[in-house]
C-alpha positions as CSV (number, residue, x, y, z in Angstrom):
1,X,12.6,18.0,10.4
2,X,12.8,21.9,10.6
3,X,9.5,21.9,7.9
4,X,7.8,20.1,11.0
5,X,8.9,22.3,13.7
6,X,7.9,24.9,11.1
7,X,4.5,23.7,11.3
8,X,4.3,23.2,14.7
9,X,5.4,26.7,15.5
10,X,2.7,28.4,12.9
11,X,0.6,25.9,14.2
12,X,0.8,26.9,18.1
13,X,0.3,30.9,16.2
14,X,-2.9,30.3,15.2
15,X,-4.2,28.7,18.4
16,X,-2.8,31.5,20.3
17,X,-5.0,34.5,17.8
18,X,-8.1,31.8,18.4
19,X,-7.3,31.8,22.0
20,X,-7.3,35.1,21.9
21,X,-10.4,36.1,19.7
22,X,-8.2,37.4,16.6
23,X,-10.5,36.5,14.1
24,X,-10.6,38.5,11.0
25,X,-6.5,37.8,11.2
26,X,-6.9,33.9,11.7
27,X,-9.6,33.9,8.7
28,X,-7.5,36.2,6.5
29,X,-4.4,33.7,7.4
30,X,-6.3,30.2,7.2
31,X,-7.7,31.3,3.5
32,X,-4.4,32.6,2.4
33,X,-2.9,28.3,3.5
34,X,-2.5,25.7,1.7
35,X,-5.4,23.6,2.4
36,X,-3.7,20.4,3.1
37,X,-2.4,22.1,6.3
38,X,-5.1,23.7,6.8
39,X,-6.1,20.2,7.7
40,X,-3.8,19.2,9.4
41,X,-3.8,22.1,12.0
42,X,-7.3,21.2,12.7
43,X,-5.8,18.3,14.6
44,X,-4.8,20.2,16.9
45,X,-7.9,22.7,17.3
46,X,-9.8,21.6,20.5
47,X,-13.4,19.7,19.8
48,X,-15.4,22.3,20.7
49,X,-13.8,24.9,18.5
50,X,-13.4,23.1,15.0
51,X,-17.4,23.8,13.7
52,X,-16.4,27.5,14.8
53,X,-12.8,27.2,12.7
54,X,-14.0,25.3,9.7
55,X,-16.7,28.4,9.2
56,X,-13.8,31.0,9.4
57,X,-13.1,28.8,5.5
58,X,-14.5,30.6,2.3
59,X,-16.7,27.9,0.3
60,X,-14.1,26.7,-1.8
61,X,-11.3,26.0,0.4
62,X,-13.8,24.4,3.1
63,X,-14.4,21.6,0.6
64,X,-11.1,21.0,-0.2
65,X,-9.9,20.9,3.5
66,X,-12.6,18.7,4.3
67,X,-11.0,16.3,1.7
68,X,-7.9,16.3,3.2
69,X,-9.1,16.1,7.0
70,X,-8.7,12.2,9.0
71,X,-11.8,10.9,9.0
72,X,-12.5,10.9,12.8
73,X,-12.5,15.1,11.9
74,X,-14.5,14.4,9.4
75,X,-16.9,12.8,11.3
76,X,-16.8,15.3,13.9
77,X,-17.5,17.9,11.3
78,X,-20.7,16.7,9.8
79,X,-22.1,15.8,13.3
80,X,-21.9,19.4,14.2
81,X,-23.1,21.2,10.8
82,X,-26.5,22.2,9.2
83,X,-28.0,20.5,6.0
84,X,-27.1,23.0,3.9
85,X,-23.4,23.1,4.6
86,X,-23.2,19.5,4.5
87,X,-24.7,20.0,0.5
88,X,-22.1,22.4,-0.2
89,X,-19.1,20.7,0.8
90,X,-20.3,17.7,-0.9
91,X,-21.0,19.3,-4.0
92,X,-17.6,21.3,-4.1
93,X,-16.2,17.4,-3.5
94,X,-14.7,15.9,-6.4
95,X,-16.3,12.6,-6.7
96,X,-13.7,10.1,-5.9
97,X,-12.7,12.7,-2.8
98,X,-16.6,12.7,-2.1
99,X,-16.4,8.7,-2.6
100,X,-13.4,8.3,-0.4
101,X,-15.0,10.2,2.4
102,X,-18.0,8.1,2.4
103,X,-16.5,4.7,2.5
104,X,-14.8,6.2,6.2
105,X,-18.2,7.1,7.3
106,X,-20.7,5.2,9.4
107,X,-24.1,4.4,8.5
108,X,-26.2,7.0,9.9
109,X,-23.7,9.9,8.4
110,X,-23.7,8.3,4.8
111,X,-27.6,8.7,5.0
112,X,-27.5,12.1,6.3
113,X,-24.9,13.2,3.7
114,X,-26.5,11.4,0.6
115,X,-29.9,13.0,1.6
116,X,-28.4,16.5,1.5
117,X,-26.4,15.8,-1.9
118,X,-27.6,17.4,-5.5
119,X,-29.5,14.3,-7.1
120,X,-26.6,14.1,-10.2
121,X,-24.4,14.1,-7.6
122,X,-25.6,11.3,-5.4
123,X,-26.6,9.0,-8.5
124,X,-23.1,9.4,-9.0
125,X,-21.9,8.9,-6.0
126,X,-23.9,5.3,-5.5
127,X,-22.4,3.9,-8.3
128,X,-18.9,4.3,-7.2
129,X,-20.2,2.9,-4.0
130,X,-21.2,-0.3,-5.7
131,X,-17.6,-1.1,-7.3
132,X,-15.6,-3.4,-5.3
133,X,-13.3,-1.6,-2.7
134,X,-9.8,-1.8,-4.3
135,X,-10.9,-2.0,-7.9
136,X,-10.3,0.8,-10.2
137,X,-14.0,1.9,-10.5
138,X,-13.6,2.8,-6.3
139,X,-10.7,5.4,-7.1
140,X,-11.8,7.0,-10.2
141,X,-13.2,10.1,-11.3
142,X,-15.6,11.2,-13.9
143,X,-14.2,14.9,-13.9
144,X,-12.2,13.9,-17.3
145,X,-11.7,16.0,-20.6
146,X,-13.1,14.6,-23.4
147,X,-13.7,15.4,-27.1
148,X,-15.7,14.2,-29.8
149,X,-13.3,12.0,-32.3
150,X,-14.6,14.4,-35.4
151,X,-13.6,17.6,-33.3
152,X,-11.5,20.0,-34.7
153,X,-8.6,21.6,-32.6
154,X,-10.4,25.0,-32.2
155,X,-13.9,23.3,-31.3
156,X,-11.4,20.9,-28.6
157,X,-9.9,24.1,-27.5
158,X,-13.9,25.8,-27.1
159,X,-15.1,23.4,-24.7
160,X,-11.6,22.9,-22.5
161,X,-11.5,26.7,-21.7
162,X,-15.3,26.1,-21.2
163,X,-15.3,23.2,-18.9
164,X,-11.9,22.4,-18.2
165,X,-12.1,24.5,-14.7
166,X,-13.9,21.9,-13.0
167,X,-12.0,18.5,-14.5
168,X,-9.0,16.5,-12.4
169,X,-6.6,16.9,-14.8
170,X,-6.9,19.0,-18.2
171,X,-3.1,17.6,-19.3
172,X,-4.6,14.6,-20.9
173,X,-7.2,14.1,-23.0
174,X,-9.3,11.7,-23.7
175,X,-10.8,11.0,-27.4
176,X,-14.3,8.9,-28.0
177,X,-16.5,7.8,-30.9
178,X,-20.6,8.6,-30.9
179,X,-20.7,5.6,-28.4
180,X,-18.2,6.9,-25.8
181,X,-15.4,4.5,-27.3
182,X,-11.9,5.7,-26.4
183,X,-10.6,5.6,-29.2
184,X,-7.4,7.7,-28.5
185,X,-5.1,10.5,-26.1
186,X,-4.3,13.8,-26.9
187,X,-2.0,16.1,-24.6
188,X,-2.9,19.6,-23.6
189,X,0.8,21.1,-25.3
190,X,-0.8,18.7,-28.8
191,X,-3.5,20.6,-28.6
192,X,-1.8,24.2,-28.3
193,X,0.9,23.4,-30.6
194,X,-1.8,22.7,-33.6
195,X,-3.7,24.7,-36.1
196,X,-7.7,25.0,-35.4
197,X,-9.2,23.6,-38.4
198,X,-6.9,20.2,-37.6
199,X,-9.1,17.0,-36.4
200,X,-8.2,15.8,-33.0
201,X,-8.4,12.6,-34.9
202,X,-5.5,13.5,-36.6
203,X,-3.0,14.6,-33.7
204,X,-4.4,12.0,-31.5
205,X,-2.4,8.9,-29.7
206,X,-4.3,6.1,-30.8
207,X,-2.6,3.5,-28.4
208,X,-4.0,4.2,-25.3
209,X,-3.3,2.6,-22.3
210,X,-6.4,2.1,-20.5
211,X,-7.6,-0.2,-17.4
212,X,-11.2,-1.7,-16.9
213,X,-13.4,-0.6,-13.9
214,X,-12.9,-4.0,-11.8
215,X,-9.1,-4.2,-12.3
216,X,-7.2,-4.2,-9.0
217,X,-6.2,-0.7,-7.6
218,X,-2.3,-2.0,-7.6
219,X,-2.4,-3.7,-11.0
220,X,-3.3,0.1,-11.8
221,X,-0.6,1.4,-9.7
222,X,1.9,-0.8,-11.1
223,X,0.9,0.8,-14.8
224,X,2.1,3.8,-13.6
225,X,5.0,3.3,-12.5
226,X,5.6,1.1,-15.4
227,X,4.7,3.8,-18.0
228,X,5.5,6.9,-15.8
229,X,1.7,8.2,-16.3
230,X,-0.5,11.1,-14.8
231,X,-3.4,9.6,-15.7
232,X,-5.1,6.4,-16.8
233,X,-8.4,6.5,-18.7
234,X,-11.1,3.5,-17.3
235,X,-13.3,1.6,-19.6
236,X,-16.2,-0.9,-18.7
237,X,-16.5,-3.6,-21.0
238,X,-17.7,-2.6,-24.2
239,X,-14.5,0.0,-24.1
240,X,-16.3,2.9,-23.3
241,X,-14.7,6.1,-21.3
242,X,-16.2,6.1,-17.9
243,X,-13.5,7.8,-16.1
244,X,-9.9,8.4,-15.3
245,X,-7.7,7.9,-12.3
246,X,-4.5,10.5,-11.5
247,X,-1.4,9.9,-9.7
248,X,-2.8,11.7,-6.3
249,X,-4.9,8.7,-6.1
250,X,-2.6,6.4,-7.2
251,X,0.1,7.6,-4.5
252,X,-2.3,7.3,-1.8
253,X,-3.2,3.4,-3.3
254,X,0.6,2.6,-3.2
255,X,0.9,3.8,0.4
256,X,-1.7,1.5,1.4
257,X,-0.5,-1.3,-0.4
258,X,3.0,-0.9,0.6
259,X,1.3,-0.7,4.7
260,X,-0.4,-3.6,4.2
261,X,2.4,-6.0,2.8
262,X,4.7,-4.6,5.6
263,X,1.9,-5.5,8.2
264,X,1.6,-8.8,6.5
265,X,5.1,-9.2,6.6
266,X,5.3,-8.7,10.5
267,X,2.3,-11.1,11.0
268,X,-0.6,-8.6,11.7
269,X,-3.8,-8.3,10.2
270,X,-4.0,-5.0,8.1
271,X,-5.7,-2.2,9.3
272,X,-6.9,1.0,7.9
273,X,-6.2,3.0,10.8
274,X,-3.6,5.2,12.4
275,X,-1.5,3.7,15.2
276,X,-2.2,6.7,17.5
277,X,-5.9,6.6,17.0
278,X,-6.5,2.8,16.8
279,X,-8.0,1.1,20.3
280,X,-5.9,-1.4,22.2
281,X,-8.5,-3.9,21.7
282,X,-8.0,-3.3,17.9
283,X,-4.3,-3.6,18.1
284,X,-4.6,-6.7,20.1
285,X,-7.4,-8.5,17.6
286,X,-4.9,-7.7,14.7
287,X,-2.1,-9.3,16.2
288,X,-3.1,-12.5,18.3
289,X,-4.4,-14.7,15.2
290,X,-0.8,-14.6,13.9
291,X,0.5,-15.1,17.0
292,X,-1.5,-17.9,17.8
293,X,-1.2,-19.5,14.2
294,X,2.5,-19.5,15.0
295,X,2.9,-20.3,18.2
296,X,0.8,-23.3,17.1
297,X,3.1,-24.1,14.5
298,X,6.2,-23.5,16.7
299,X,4.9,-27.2,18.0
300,X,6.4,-28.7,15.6
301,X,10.0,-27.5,16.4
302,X,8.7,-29.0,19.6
303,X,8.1,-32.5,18.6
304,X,11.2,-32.4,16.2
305,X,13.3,-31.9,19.3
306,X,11.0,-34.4,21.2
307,X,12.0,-36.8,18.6
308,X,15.5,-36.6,18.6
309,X,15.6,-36.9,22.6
310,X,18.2,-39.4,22.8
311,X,20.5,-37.6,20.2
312,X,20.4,-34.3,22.8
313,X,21.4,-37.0,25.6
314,X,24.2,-38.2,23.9
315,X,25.8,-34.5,23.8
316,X,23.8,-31.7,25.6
317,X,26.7,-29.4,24.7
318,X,24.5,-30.1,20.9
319,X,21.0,-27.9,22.4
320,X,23.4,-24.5,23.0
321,X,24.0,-24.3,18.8
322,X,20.3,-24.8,18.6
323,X,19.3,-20.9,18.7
324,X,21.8,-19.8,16.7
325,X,21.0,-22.3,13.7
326,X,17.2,-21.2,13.6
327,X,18.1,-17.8,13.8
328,X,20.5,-17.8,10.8
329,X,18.0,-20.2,8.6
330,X,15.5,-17.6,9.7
331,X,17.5,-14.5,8.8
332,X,18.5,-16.4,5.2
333,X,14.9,-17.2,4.6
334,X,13.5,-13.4,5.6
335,X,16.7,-12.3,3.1
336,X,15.0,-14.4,0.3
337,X,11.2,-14.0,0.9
338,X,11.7,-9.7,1.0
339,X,13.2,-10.0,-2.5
340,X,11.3,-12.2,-3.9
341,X,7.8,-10.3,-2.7
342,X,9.5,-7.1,-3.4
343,X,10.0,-8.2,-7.5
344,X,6.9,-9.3,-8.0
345,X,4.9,-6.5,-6.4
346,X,7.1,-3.9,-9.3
347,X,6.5,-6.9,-11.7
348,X,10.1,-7.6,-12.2
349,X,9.4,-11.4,-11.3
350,X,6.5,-13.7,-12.7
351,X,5.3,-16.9,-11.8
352,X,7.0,-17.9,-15.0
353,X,10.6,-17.0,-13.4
354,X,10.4,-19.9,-10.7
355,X,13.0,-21.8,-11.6
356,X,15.0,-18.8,-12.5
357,X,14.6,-17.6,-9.4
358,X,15.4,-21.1,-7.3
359,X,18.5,-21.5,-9.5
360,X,19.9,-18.3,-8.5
361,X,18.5,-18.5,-4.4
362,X,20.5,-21.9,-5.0
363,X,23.6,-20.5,-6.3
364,X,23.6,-17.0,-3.6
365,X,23.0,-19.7,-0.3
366,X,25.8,-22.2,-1.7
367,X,28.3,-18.7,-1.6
368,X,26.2,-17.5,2.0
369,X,26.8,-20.6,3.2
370,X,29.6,-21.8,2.5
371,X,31.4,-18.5,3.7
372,X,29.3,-18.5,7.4
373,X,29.7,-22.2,7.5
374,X,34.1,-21.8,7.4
375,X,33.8,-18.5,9.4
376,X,31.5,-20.3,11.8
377,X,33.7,-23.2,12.5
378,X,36.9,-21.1,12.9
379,X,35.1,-19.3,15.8
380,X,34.0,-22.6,17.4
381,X,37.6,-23.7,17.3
382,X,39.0,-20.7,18.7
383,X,35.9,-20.1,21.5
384,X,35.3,-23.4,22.0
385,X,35.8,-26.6,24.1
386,X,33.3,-28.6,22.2
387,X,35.0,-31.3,20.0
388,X,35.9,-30.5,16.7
389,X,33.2,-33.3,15.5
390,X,30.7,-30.8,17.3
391,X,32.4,-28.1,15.7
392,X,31.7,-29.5,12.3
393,X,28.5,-31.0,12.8
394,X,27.0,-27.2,13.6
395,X,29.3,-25.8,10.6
396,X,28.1,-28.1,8.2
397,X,24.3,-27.7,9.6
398,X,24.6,-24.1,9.2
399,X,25.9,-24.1,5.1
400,X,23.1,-26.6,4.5
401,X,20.3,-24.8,6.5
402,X,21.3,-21.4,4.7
403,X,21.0,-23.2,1.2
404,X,17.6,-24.2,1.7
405,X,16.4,-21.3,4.0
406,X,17.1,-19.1,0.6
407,X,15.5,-21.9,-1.3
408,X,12.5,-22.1,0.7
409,X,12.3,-18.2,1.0
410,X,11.8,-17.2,-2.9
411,X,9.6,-20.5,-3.7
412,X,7.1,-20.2,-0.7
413,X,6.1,-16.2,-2.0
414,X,5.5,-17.5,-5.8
415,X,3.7,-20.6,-4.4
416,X,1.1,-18.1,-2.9
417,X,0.8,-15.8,-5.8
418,X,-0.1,-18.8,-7.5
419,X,-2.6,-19.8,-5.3
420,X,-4.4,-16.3,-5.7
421,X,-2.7,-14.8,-1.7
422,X,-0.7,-12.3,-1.0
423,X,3.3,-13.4,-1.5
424,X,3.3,-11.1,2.0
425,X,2.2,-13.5,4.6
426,X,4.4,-15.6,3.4
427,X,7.5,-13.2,5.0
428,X,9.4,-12.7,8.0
429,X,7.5,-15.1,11.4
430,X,5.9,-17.6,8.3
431,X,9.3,-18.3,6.7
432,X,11.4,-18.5,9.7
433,X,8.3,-20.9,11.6
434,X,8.8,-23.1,8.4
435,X,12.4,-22.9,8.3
436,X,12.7,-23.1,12.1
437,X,11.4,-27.0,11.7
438,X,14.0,-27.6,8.3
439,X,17.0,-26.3,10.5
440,X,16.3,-29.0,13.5
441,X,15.8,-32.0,11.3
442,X,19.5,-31.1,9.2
443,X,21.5,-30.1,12.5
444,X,19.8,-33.9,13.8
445,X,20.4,-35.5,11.1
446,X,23.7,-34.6,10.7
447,X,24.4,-35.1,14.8
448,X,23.2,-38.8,14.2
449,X,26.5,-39.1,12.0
450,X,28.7,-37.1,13.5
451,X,28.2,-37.2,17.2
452,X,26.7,-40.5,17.7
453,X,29.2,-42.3,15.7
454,X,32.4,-40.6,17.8
């Protein structure tokens, strides 16, 4: 929190030398920052003043603030410079930066940015374009090291300090055959630590781990947390190196996963946007479909209790337990489902595990509800005037509802991995809809006995 006021105070410094015309200081400053808050500052710069900010930025550090600027800055940027600037931030880009920015660009920028792009550059930049959005081809970049399989270490060592300026990473690096085959890893401190006439082929990792272009961006991000990597060489299908992904990219793929299961979970559509900068209109579009989906589901809770009229007429003291029944199969079934979802998305749980997983959801409600469902009836008897028939037909409901709430919160999640969806939608309102309709027919059911028979 004081980083943040921080910020804000060095922010509300700069505006005040731009405000008043100090220049050569706010250039000297700006060039001297780090460049992801140089982007974040321009946030704050008024409209009209960012074209005349952004050219206070030597060459170098434009290009990499432009990377890290939103996109609607972005935007704003490129509708207000020349051709030739536009070139040279492009061309300073990394790739998959370059790549990123484009896919948050309209139409008529992309054409105006790819027409003012070095021809390498742009052929390189339209085949990214063509890999599917959240494959591992999209977040890739072909600023790798490599070196030739029959390289020695002083010929390795030659071309790093000759290209390595301009790669991603230079930590790791990759080995190939005279057809581009990886064929194996070797580490920057493998490389120091060896004699020069030695063959990379000889201090090389030969088990790489490796992903192919069309592999899903958080199959990739769970292979690096699973193997605690920096980077992860990509092959097509004939195994040849076409590029590597780093763990910047991979952080910013996890926090878009992790935003879209959490708006799944709550029932919204996902969005790419940021809350503050996202219409009304947009807001509203993501959320009604789930809304309406369950609200059209909540009718069958509605004919449930239809159905069971004459049981409600028989005791009407019965329809006050009601909300607290669905609520507590809800809250078991949410308990369940965020587990479950959470295990398979770090891999810790596989289809396979199913009846693993129900045997010990079993087990964990029989203990939940057995506990709430003695607690629950104590209350009631101490609280209430009901009868102690009531009384027990709501504590019983309750141990029964929680048993299969936790049942039908970790099956429902692996049912819809199987049937290719995301376990997320089937969290929080979809659980506790589903388990809403469960709860009604057991506290019924078990009124018929109770109740009707006293």
């Amino acid at each position: 929190m004081n980083n943040e006021n921080e910020k804000e105070k060095e922010f509300e410094q700069w505006l005040k030398m731009l405000d008043e015309n100090k220049f050569a200081k706010l250039k000297y400053i700006l060039n001297e920052e780090n460049p992801a808050n140089i982007a974040e500052f321009f946030e704050d710069v008024p409209k009209k003043k960012r074209l005349f900010v952004f050219r206070l930025l030597t060459k170098d550090n434009a290009a990499e603030t432009f990377s890290f600027m939103a996109s609607d800055v972005q935007e704003d940027i490129v509708n207000s410079i020349t051709d030739n600037e536009v070139r040279s931030i492009v061309d300073e880009m990394s790739v998959d930066d370059a790549v990123d920015f484009l896919g948050e660009m309209p139409a008529n920028l992309i054409t105006k940015i790819l027409k003012n792009t070095s021809d390498d550059k742009r052929k390189v930049i339209n085949e990214f374009l063509n890999y599917p959005e959240d494959s591992a081809g999209s977040i890739m970049t072909i600023e790798f090291v490599e070196f030739h399989v029959n390289s020695t270490v002083a010929a390795a060592m030659d071309q790093l300090r000759k290209n390595g300026v301009d790669k991603e990473t230079i930590y790791s690096c990759y080995v190939v055959d005279k057809r581009r085959v990886l064929v194996g890893m070797v580490s920057l401190r493998t490389l120091i630590l060896s004699s020069d006439d030695t063959l990379v082929s000889d201090i090389m990792e030969d088990d790489v781990i490796s992903v192919q272009t069309l592999d899903d961006q958080e199959e990739v991000a769970n292979i690096f947390k699973k193997y605690n990597l920096i980077a992860l060489p990509v092959v097509d299908k004939e195994k040849r190196l076409v590029g590597i992904i780093t763990v910047d990219d991979i952080v910013d793929v996890m926090e878009e996963e992790t935003t879209e299961d959490i708006e799944k979970m709550s029932a919204l559509l996902p969005s790419d946007d940021e809350y503050l900068k996202t219409s009304v209109g947009h807001l509203a579009k993501n959320r009604i479909i789930w809304l309406l989906v369950l609200m059209i589901s909540g009718t069958f809770s509605s004919a449930i209790i239809s159905g069971y009229q004459s049981v409600l007429e028989s005791s009407v003291l019965l329809a006050s337990f009601i909300p607290i029944l669905m609520d507590t199969g809800g809250n078991a079934g949410s308990q369940a489902s965020t587990l479950i979802i959470r295990g398979m998305a770090v891999g810790e749980i596989g289809l396979n595990d199913i009846l693993k997983v129900i045997w010990k959801e079993l087990r964990v409600g029989i203990i939940c509800g057995v506990i709430l469902s003695a607690v629950n009836f104590v209350r009631l008897m101490i609280i209430s005037d009901a009868p102690v028939f009531v009384n027990l037909t709501v504590s019983l409901s309750i141990c029964v509802i929680v048993i299969l709430s936790k049942t039908i919160g970790c099956v429902l999640p692996m049912v819809a991995k199987k049937l290719k969806l995301d376990p997320a939608i089937m969290a929080g309102p979809l659980i506790t809809t589903v388990v809403d309709s469960v709860s009604l027919i057991i506290f019924f059911n078990f009124a018929k006995l109770f109740v009707l028979g006293n």
